[in-house]
N, C-alpha and C positions, 0 to 999 in steps of 0.2 A: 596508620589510617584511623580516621577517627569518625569512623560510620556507628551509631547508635543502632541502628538497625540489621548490619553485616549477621552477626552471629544470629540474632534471633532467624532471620532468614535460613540463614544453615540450617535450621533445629526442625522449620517447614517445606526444607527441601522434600523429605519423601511425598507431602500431600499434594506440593506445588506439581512437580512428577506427573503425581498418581490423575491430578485434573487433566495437565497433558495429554497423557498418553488417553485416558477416557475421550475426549475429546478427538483429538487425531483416530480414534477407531471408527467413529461415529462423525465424520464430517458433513456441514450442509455448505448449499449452496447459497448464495447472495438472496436476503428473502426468505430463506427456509430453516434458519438457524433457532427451531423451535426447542431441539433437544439440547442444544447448547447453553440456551438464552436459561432454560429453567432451572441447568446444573449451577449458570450464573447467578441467577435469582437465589436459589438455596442456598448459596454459600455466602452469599454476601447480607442476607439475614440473618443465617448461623451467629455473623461475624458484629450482627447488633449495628447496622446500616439499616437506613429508610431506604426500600425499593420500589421502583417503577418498573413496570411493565408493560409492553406490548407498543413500544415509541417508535414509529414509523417501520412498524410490525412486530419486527422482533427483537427491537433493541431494548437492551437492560440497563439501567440508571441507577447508580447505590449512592445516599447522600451520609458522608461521615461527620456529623455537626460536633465542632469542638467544644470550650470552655465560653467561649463565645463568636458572635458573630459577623468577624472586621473585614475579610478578605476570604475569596475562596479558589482554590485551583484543580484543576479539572485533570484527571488521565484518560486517555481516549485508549481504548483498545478493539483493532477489529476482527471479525469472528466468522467470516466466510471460507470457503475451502474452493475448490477451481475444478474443474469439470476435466480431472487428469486422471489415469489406469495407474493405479499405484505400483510401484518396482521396487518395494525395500527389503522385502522379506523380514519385516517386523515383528513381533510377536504380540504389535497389537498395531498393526497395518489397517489401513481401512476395509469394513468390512462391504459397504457399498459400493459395488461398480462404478467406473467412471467418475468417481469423485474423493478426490484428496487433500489434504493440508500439505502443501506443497511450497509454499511461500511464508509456515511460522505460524500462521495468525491462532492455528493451538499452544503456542507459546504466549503469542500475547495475551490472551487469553488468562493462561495458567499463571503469568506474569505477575497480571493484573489484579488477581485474587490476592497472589500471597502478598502486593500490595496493601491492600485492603485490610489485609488481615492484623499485616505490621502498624499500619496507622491505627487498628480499631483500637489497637493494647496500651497506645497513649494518649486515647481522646480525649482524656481530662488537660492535657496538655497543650493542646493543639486552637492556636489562637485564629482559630478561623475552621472555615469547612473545606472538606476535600469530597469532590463529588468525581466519580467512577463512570465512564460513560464506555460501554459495550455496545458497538456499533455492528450491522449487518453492512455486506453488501460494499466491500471497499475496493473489492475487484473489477466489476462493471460497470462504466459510468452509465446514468448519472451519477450511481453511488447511492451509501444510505447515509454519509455526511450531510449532504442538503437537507436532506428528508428532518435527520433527530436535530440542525439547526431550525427547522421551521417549527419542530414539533416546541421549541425552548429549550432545548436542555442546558443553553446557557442561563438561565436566569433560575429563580426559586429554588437554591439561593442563586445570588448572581456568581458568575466565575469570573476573574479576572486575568486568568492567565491559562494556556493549555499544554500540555507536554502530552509525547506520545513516543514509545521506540518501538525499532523493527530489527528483528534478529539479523545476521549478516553473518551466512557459513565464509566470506572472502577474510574476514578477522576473529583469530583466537580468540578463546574463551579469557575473561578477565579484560580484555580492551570493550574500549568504549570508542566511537566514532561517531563526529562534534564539525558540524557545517555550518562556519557564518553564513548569512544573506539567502543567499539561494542555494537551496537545497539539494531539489529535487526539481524536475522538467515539466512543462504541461506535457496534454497528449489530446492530440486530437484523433478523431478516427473518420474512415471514409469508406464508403463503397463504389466502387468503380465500376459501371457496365459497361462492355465493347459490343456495336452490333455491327454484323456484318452482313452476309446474305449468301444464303445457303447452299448446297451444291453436291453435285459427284465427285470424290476424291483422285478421280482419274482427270476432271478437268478441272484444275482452279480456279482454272485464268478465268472460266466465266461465274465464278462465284468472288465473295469478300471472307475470307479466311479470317475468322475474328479471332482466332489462336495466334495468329502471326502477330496482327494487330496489337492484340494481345502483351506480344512477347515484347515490341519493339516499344508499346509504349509502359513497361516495366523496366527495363534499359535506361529508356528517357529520362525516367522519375527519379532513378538514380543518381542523372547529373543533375538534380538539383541544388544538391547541398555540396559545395565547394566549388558551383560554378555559376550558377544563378544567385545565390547567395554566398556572403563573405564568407572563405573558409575559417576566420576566425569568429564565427560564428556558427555553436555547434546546432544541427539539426540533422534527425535523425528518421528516415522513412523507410517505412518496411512493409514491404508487401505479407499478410500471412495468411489468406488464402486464396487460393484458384480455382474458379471451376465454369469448365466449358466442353462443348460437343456431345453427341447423344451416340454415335456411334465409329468405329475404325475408319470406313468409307466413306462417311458424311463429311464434308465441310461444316465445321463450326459456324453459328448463326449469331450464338453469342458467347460471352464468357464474362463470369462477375467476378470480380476480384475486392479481398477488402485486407484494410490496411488500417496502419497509424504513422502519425507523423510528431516527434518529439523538439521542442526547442526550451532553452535557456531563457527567454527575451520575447515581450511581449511584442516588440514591434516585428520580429523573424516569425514569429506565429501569426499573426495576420500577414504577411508578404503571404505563405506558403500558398491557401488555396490558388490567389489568381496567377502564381507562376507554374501549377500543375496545370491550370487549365491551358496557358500558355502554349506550351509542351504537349499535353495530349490534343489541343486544334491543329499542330502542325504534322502529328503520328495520322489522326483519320482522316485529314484531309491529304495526305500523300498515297490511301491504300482504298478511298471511295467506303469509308466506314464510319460510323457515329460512334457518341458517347452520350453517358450520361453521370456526371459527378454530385456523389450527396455525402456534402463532409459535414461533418458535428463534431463542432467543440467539445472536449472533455474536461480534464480538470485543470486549472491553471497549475500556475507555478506554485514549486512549495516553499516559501520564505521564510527564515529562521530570525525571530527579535533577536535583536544583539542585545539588549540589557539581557534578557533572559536566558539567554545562551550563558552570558557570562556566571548567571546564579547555576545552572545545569552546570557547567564546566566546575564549577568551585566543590557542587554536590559529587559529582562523579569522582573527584579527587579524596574526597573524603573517604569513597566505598571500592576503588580500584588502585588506589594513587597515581599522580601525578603524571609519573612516564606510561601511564597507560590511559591515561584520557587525551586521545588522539585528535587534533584538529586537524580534517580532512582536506585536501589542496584543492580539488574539483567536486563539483557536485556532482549527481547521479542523474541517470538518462530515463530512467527510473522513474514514475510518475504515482501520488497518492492523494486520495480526496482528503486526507487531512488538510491539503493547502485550503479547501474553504474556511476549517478552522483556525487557520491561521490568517485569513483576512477576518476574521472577525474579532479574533483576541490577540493576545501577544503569545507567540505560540513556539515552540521549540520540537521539534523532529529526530531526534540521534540511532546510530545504528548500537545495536550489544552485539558482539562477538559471539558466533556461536560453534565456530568451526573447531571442527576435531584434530587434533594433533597429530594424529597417524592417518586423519583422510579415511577414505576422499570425500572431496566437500563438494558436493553438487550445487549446482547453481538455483535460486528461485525456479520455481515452475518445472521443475525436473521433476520426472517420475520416482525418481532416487532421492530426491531432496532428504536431506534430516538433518538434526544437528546436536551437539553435546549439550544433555542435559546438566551438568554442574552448570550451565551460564544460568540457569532460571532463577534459583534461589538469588544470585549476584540480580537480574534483573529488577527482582520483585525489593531489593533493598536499593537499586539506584532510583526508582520510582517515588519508595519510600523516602527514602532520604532529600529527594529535590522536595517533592512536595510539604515537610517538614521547614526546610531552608528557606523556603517559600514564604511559606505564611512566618516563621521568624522573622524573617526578614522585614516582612511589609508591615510586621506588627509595630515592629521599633521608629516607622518612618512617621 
């Protein structure tokens, strides 16, 4: 393997660690990533990078200007934590109720620095800029991608390309997972209200049961996908919460329910809302009950350049080798607002391996989540090394 980067990374493993695990004790939410944002800001000054602060609030921007100034490519890493009761018995566990890094994004984080840090130590080398972009807010659309694209953060200097990875406890530590085209799924989200008309639970018959309603048109929405739509066409709808009735004896009057709805394919993403309506006009008009549907678009599809895949696949083989730079068969249902930054630049998305050998590997969004830390040092030199490959590359052309 012929990573320039590989070993120096080793030698920053404890610090990359030590940002981690600070980070994961101390998590914010989308928006609120004040304490993060400023451990970000310190280090990547430390590290003798131009910073910006305070980019569609609390996003952090480090510009690494090379030997000179012909091309520049961008890493995105996001820095929110998810409104979860933590479960890992850590011994640096978050200390804030109700709020955890539960999906990585303290790795990426911690990643992304020892990035930064590998690139600062060759910057008389480096034929072009690498600018750092620390993103709030990647959990809840609309996101804080939209937000640091409008603020600029692609331009002064300009970027011409974007990379960003996300940990994946489903693959060992040392693999790397690599998606031509489509990546990653849109997601839209929706709220659903059922009304019905209220009543004595001893007599239903003269009330509209908006629980039942309820119930039948959750059922329904389920035959959406492999019966209204092609089942070779993947879409994915999920109810995730419910709430209706005021007490045991009342008939429910109403109940709101909200959801997302995930697809592959721009054209199956616009079919979805009017075939839900479809479906739920034939549920309240068989039970004398209304609706009211308010869907909102979230993020698109996540699309991977295939030139640039091909330079990330070539980089990854340098820092993992070969049989462990995995090109993926299906994409993920999986949804991230990085795809804005990838309709804007030529942009690449890949998983790093973070799961642990002897388990157990929790899924994203687990209260148990976590993952082995020897992947972070390997991260922060696969970052290092594409972004290197990068500007090489485009120097010569």
């Amino acid at each position: 393997m012929g990573s320039r980067f590989r070993f120096q990374a080793e030698k920053l493993k404890p610090q990359i660690i030590a940002w981690r695990r600070r980070i994961h004790q101390h998590p914010e939410l989308g928006f609120q990533e004040w304490e993060t944002g400023r451990l970000v800001a310190e280090v990547l000054k430390e590290a003798g990078l131009e910073v910006q602060t305070g980019i569609a609030g609390t996003g952090v921007v480090g510009v690494l200007w090379g030997n000179r100034r012909a091309k520049g490519i961008a890493v995105r890493a996001d820095m929110d934590a998810l409104p979860i009761t933590e479960r890992t018995d850590l011994p640096f566990a978050s200390v804030r109720p109700g709020v955890m890094h539960a999906c990585g994004h303290d790795a990426h984080v911690a990643i992304a620095l020892g990035a930064a840090c590998l690139l600062a130590e060759v910057r008389q080398e480096l034929p072009g800029a690498v600018k750092l972009i620390f993103q709030p807010c990647e959990e809840t659309p609309p996101g804080g991608a939209l937000a640091m694209l409008r603020a600029g953060v692609l331009s002064n200097p300009a970027v011409d390309a974007v990379v960003a990875l996300h940990v994946n406890p489903h693959l060992p530590v040392g693999a790397v997972g690599l998606k031509a085209g489509v990546a990653m799924a849109s997601v839209d989200s929706f709220t659903l209200t059922v009304r019905g008309k209220s009543g004595h639970s001893s007599s239903p018959h003269l009330a509209v049961d908006a629980i039942v309603v309820a119930a039948h048109a959750v059922l329904a929405l389920q035959s959406l996908p492999g019966r209204l739509i092609n089942p070779l066409e993947p879409v994915v709808l999920s109810i995730g919460t419910v709430r209706g009735g005021v007490k045991s004896n009342v008939v429910a009057e109403e109940v709101v329910m909200t959801g997302t709805v995930r697809a592959l394919s721009p054209e199956v993403r616009r079919q979805v809302p009017e075939l839900m309506r479809r479906l739920l006009d034939g549920v309240v008009l068989a039970y004398g009950a209304s609706y009211e549907l308010d869907y909102q678009e979230g993020y698109p599809l996540l699309v991977n350049d295939a030139e640039l895949l091909g330079l990330v696949e070539r980089s990854c083989r340098q820092v993992v080798g070969g049989e462990r730079a995995l090109r993926l068969p299906l994409p993920a249902m999986g949804s991230e607002d990085f795809a804005y930054f990838a309709q804007a630049r030529p942009a690449v998305h890949f998983d790093l391996g973070v799961g642990k050998p002897q388990g157990p590997n929790y899924p994203w969004h687990h209260p148990c989540f976590d993952l082995d830390e020897e992947a972070l040092p390997l991260g922060a030199a696969l970052l290092a090394q594409i972004c290197w490959d990068y500007l090489q590359d485009e120097s010569g052309r």
